[in-house]
C-alpha positions as CSV (number, residue, x, y, z in Angstrom):
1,X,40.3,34.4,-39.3
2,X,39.2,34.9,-35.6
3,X,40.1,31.3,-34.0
4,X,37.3,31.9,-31.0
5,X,34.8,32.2,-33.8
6,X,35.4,29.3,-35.6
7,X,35.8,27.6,-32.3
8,X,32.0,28.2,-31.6
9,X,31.0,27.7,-35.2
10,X,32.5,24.4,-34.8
11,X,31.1,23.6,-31.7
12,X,27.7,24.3,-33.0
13,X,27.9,22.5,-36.0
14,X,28.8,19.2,-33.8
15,X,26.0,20.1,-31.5
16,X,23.4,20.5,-34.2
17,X,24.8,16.8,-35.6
18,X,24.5,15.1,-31.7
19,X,20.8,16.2,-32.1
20,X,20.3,14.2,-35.2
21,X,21.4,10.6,-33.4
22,X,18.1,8.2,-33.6
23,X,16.8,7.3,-30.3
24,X,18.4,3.2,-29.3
25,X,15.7,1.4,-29.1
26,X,15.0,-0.6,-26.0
27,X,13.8,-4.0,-27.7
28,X,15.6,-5.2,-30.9
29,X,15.8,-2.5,-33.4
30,X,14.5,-3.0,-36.9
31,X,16.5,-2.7,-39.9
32,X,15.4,1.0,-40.7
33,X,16.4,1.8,-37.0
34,X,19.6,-0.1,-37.7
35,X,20.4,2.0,-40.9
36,X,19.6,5.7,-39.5
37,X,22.3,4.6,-36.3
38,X,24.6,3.2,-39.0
39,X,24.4,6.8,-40.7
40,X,24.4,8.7,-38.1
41,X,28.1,7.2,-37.1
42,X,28.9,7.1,-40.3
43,X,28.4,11.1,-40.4
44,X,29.7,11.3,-36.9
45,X,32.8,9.6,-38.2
46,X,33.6,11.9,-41.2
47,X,32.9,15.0,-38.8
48,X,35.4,14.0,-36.3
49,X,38.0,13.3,-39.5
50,X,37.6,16.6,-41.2
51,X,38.4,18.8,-37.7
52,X,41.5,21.0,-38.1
53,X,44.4,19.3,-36.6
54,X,45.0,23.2,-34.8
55,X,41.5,22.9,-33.4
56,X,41.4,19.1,-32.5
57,X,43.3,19.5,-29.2
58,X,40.4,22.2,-28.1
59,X,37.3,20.4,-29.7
60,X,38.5,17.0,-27.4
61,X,38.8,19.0,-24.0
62,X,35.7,20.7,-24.9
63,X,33.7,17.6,-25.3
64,X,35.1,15.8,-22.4
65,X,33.6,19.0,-20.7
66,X,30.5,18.4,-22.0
67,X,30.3,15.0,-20.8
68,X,31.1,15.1,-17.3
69,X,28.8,18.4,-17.0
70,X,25.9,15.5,-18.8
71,X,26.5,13.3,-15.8
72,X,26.4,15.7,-12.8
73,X,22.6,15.3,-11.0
74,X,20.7,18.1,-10.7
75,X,20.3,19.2,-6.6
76,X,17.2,17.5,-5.0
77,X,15.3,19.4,-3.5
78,X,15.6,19.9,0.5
79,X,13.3,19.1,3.0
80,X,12.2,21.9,5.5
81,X,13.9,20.5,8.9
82,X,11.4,18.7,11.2
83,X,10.3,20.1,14.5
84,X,13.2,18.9,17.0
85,X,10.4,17.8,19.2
86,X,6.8,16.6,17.8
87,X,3.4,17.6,20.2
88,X,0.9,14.6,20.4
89,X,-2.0,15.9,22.2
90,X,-4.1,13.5,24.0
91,X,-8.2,13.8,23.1
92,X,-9.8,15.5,25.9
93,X,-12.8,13.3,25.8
94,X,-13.2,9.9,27.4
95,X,-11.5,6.7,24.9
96,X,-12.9,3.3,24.3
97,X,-10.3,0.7,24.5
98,X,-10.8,-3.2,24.0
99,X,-14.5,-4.3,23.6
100,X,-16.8,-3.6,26.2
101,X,-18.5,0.0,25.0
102,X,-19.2,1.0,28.7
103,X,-15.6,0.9,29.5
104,X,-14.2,4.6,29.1
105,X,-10.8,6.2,30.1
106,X,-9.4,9.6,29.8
107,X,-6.1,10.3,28.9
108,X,-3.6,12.7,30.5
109,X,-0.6,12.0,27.9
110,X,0.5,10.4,24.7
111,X,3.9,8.3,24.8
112,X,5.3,8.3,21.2
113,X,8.1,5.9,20.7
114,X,9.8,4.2,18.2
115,X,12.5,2.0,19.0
116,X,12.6,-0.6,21.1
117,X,16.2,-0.2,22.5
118,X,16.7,3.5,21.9
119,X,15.6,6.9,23.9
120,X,16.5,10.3,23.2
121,X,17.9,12.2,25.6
122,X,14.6,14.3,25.2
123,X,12.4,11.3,25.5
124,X,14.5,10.2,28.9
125,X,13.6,13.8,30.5
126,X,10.0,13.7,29.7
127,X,9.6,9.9,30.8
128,X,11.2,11.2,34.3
129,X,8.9,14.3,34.2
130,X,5.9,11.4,33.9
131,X,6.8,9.3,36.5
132,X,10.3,8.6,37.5
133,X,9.5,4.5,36.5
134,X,8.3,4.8,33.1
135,X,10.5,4.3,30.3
136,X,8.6,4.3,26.8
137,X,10.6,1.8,25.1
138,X,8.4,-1.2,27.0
139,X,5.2,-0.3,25.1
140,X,6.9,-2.2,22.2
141,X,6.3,-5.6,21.2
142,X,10.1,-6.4,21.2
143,X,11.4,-4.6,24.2
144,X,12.8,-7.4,26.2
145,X,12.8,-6.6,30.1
146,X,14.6,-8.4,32.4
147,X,11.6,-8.9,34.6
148,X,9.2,-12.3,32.7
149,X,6.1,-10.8,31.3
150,X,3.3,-13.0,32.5
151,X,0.1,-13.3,30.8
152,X,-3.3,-15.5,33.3
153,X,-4.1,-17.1,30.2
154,X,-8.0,-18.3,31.2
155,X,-10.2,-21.2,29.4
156,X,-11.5,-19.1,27.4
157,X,-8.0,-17.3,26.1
158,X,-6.5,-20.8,25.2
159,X,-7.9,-21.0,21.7
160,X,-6.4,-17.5,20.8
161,X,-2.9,-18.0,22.5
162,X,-2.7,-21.4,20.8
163,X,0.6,-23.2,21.7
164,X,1.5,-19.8,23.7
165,X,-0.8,-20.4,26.1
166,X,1.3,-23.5,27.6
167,X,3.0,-21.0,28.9
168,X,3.7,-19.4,32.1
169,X,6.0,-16.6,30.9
170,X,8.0,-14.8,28.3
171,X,10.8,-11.9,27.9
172,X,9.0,-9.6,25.5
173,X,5.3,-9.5,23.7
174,X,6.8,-10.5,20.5
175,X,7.3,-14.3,21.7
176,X,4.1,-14.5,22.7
177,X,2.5,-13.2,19.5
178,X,5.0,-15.5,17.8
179,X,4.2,-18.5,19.3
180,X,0.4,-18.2,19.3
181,X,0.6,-18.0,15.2
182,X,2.9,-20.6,15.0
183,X,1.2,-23.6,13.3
184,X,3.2,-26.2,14.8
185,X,4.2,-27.1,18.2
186,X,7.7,-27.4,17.5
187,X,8.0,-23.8,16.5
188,X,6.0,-22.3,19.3
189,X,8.7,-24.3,21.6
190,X,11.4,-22.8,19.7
191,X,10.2,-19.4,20.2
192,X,9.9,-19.9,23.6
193,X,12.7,-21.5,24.7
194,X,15.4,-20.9,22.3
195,X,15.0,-17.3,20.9
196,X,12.9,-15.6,23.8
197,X,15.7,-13.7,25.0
198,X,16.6,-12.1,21.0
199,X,13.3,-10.7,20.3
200,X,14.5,-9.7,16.6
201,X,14.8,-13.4,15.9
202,X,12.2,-13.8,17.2
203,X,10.0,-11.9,14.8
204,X,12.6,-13.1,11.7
205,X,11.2,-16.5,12.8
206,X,7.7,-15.4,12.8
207,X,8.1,-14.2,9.3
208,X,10.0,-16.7,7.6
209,X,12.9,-15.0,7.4
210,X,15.5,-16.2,10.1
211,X,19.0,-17.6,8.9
212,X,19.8,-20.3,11.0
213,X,22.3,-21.3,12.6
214,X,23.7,-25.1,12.6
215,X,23.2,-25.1,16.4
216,X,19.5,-23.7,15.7
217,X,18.9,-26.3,12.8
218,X,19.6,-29.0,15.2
219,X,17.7,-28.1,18.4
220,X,14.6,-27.5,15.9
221,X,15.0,-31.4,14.8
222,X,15.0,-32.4,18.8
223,X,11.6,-30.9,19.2
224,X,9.8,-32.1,16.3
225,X,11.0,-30.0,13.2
226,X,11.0,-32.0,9.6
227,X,14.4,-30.8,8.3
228,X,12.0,-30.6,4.6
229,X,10.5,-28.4,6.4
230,X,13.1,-26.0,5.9
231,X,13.4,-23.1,3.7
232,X,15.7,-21.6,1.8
233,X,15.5,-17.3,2.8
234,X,17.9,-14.5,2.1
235,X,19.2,-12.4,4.8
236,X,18.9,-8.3,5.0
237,X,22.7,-8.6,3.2
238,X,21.6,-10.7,0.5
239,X,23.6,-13.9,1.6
């Protein structure tokens, strides 16, 4: 008898039995699904026990083969590569900005950015090309210069600067913007005072989401803070 042969036939036969296995059912199975998996091991069982004992050595590589070729993903598909350098054109026709209608600009170029601590070395050359003092990354709420930003805060501004508008200076935009939707004083004086200079805490703050330190916990009590005020909130780690 041709061993390769029955090798195959064999093979077949134990493929054409996997096929048969009942689906598991993903919410407590019934006991009709619970007899067709009962028979189907039981039928497994008795294959497995009649397999030649000169063909059993070959039939366990060959499904261990099987298995890990079952578990190895199929390639995702590929992205075509990006542009090394994307072209924002600026609209040739005069732009609108805040909220008088009458008040028009024209634009000579667009500044995309991203990050607020990072440049390309791409992004540097075209910033010097520009003007040799611009430097994209302070167009972003959390850049924090090392010159104050300072905002003339007029009657008529207090309202929407809230607690912010107390305020004769800050290190970035995003204290600012924290502190004016900050509900309660003590906050706002926090933001200020404490995290100015760390504009991502700042805007964990803002959202609820800062773990704080003892140090912090403390100084937060000193200007006003209920310590049931507190809440419980997981960092980006999970801790």
């Amino acid at each position: 008898m041709n061993t390769t042969k029955t090798n195959e036939e064999l093979w077949r036969q134990w493929e054409n039995l996997v096929k048969t296995k009942p689906p598991n059912p993903k919410r407590k199975p019934t006991v009709d699904e619970l007899q067709r998996l009962q028979e189907f091991k039981c039928a497994r069982q008795l294959f497995l026990k009649k397999i030649p004992i000169e063909q059993a050595s070959w039939f366990h590589e060959k499904r261990m083969a099987s298995r890990r070729m079952s578990k190895v993903k199929p390639p995702t598909k590929t992205r075509p590569p990006k542009p090394p350098h994307v072209i924002l054109c600026s609209k040739p026709t005069p732009v609108c900005l805040g909220w008088n209608p009458d008040e028009k600009f024209i634009f000579c170029n667009v500044i995309p950015f991203l990050s607020h601590s990072r440049r390309s070395r791409y992004e540097e050359e075209k910033d010097r090309e520009m003007s040799s003092s611009i430097d994209r990354r302070v167009f972003s709420n959390l850049f924090v210069d090392s010159h104050p930003l300072r905002i003339d805060v007029g009657p008529n501004d207090a309202a929407l600067m809230g607690h912010a508008a107390t305020y004769d200076e800050a290190l970035c935009a995003e204290s600012y913007y924290m502190a004016a939707k900050a509900h309660h004083v003590c906050d706002a004086r926090f933001i200020m005072e404490e995290l100015n200079t760390n504009s991502r805490e700042v805007a964990s703050f803002g959202h609820n989401k800062l773990l704080l330190t003892p140090k912090q916990k403390e100084r937060l009590v000193e200007l006003g803070a209920q310590t049931e005020d507190f809440k419980q909130v997981e960092s980006a780690e999970g801790t």
